[in-house]
Every structure is written in C-alpha cells, then in structure tokens.
C-alpha positions as CSV (number, residue, x, y, z in Angstrom):
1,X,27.5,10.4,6.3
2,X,23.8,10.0,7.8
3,X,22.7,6.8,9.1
4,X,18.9,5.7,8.1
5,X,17.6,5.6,11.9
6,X,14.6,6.6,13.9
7,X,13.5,10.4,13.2
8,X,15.6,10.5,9.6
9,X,13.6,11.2,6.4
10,X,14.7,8.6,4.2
11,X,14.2,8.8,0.5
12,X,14.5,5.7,-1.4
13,X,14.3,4.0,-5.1
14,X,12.3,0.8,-4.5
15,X,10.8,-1.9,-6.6
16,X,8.4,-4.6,-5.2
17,X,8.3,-8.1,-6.8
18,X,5.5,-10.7,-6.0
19,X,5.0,-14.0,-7.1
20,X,2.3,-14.4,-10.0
21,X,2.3,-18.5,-10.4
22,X,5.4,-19.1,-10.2
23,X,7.2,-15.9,-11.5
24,X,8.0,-12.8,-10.2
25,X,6.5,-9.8,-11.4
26,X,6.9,-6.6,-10.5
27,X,4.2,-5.3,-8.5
28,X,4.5,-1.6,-7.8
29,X,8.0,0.2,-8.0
30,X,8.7,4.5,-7.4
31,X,9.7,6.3,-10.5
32,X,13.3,7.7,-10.8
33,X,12.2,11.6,-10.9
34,X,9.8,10.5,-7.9
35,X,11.3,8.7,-4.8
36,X,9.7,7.3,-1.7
37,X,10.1,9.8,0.7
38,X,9.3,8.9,4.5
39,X,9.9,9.8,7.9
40,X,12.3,6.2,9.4
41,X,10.2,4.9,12.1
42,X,6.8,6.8,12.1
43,X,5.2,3.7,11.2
44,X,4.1,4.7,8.0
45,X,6.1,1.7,6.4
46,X,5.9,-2.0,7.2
47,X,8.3,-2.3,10.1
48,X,10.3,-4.8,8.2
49,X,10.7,-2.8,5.3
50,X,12.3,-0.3,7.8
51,X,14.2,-2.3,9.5
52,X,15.8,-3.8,6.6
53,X,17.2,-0.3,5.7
54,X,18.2,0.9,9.2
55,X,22.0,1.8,9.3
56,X,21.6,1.9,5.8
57,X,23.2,5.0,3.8
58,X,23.1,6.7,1.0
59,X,23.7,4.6,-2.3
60,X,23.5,1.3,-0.1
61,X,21.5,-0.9,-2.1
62,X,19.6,-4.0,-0.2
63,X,17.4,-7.1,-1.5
64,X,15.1,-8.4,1.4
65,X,11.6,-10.5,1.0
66,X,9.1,-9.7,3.8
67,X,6.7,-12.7,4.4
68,X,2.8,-12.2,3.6
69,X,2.1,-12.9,7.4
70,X,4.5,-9.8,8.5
71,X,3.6,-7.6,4.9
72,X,-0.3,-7.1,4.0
73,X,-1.8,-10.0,5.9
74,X,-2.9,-13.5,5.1
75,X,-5.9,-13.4,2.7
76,X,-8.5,-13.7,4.8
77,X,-12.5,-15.0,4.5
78,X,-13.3,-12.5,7.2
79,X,-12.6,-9.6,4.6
80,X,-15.6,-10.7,2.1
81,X,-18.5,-9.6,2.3
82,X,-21.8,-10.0,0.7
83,X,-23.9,-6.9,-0.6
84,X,-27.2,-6.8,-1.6
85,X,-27.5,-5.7,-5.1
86,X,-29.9,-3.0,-4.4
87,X,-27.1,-1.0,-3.2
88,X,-25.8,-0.5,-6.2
89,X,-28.8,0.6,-8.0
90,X,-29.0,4.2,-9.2
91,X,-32.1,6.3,-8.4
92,X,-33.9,4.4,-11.4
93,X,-33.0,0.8,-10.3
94,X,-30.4,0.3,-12.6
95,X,-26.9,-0.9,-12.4
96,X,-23.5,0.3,-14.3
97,X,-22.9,-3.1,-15.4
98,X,-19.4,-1.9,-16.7
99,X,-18.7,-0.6,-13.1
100,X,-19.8,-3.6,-10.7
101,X,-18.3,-6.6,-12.4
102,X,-16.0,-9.1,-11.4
103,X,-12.7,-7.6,-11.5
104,X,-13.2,-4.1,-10.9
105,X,-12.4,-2.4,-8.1
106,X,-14.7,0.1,-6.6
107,X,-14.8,3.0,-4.4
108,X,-16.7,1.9,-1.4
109,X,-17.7,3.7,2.5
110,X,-18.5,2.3,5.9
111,X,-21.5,3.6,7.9
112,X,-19.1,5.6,9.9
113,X,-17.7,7.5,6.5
114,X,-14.3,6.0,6.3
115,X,-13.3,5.3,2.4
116,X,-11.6,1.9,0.8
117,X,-11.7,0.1,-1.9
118,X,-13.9,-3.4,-2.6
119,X,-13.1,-5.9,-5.4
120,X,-15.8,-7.4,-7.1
121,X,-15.5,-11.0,-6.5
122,X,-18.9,-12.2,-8.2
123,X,-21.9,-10.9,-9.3
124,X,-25.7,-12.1,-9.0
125,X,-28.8,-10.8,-9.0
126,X,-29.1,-10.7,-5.3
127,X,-25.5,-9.9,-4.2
128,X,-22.4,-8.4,-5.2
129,X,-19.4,-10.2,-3.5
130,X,-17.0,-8.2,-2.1
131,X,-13.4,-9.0,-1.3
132,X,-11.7,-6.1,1.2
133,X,-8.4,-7.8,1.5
134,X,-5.3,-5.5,0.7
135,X,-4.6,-6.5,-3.2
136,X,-1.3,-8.0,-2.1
137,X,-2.5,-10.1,0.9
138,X,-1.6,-13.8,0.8
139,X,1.6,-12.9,-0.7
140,X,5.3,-12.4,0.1
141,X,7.0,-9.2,-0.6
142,X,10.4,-9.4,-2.9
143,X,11.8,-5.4,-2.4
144,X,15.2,-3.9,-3.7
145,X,15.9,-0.7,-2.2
146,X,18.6,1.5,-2.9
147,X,18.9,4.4,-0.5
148,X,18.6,8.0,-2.1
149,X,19.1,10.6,0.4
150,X,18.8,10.7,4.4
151,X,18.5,13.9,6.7
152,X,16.9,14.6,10.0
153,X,13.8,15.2,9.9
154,X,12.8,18.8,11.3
155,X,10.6,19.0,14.7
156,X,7.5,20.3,12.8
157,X,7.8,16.7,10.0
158,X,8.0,15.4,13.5
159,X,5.4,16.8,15.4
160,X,2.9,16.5,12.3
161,X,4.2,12.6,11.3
162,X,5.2,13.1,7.9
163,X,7.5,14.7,5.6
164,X,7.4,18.6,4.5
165,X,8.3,19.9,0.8
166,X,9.8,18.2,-2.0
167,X,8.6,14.5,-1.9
168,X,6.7,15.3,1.3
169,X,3.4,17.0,2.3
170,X,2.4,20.0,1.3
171,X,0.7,22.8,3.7
C-alpha cells in the first residue's frame, strides 16, 4: 500500500469549513466524480495541508484546521487599493453599474499583464475601492480529507510540476 510522500500524486475528497460568525460553513469542497488531484510536495498545496496527509493512505480519513496566519494570510490593509473611477469607464464614459458595485468581484490586470481578481469594497464617484486579499484571508481553515488514490508520479508530472491525464493536466 502507497504512502502519500514527496513525488506521489495524491488524489483526495476534501471539504473546507470556515467560520461565518460563529458557525461553520462550508467553504469550497471537490465533488465525488471530481477529486483533488496533485503532485505531494510540489508546492501547489498549502504545506500544512500536505503535511497533514503525509503517510497517509488510501481510505485514511483526517480532520485538521490550518490557522489563517499559515493558510491565505492575515487580511491585510496593504491589499486595498484605491482606483480612480475613470478606469472603469467604457469608451463613452459610462460605467456597468451592475458590474462595479460593492460586492462583486471583478476581473482585474497589473501593468505588467498578470490577471486576479479585485472585490469591490465601495463605490464613489471618484474611486472604486478595491480589496485584493485572498477571499479566505483572515480566516482559519477547518479541512476533512479522506485519501482517494496515491501513485508515483511519472518523471515527465515531475519534470513539468503537475499531474498528467485523468484529474491532471492535459497536453
């Protein structure tokens, strides 16, 4: 029986639980015909996610909370920023009020082309506020994992960093 260790592609059932005043709720969880399939040590995962499973195997089930500090970050002021509303205009000065509101989360791009995405904190009519913290920053990470299948990962999963075929990527 295979270990989950360095190099293994791991394929897991997870569900994520955060607290949402006072009560957890689930937060994001893989669907039973689609498992989270990953390479064990690749850094691709939060390292304690992976180090809670290591030595795990095959229909080992584990329960394990990952601080905020040590999961998505701390929510952090450094991560808002303020836009001037003319950036949102379209070519005749208007603005998809149904778009950029508070609430919504928009597509966004640095100067230097990279792509995230920007919740809308506030609106005015000089600024859009933007908040780039990871939705789940400020909070601790409630997981149950049950392990689904492990194997070695092949050198070319290796050599490219992520898992080939079913569950993996796709060349």
């Amino acid at each position: 029986m295979l270990l989950v260790m360095k190099n293994m592609v791991v394929s897991v059932h997870y569900e994520l639980k955060v607290d949402d005043n006072g009560q957890l709720v689930t937060a994001d969880k893989s669907a039973p015909e689609n498992p989270l399939v990953f390479i064990q040590g690749s850094g691709m995962l939060l390292p304690e996610f992976e180090s809670n499973i290591a030595g795990k195997t095959v229909g080992d089930s584990v329960d394990f909370s990952i601080k905020a500090e040590n999961g998505y970050g701390l929510h952090s002021e450094e991560n808002l920023a303020q836009i001037p509303i003319d950036s949102f205009k379209d070519k005749d000065g208007n603005i998809d009020t149904n778009m950029v509101r508070p609430g919504s989360v928009l597509p966004m791009m640095d100067q230097n082309g990279h792509q995230f995405q920007g919740l809308v904190r506030e609106v005015t009519d000089e600024i859009v506020v933007m908040d780039f913290n990871h939705p789940l920053a400020g909070k601790d990470l409630n997981f149950s994992v049950t392990i689904v299948d492990v194997r070695a990962a092949t050198a070319e999963e290796l050599e490219h960093g992520h898992v080939h075929g079913p569950g993996g990527h796709h060349h």
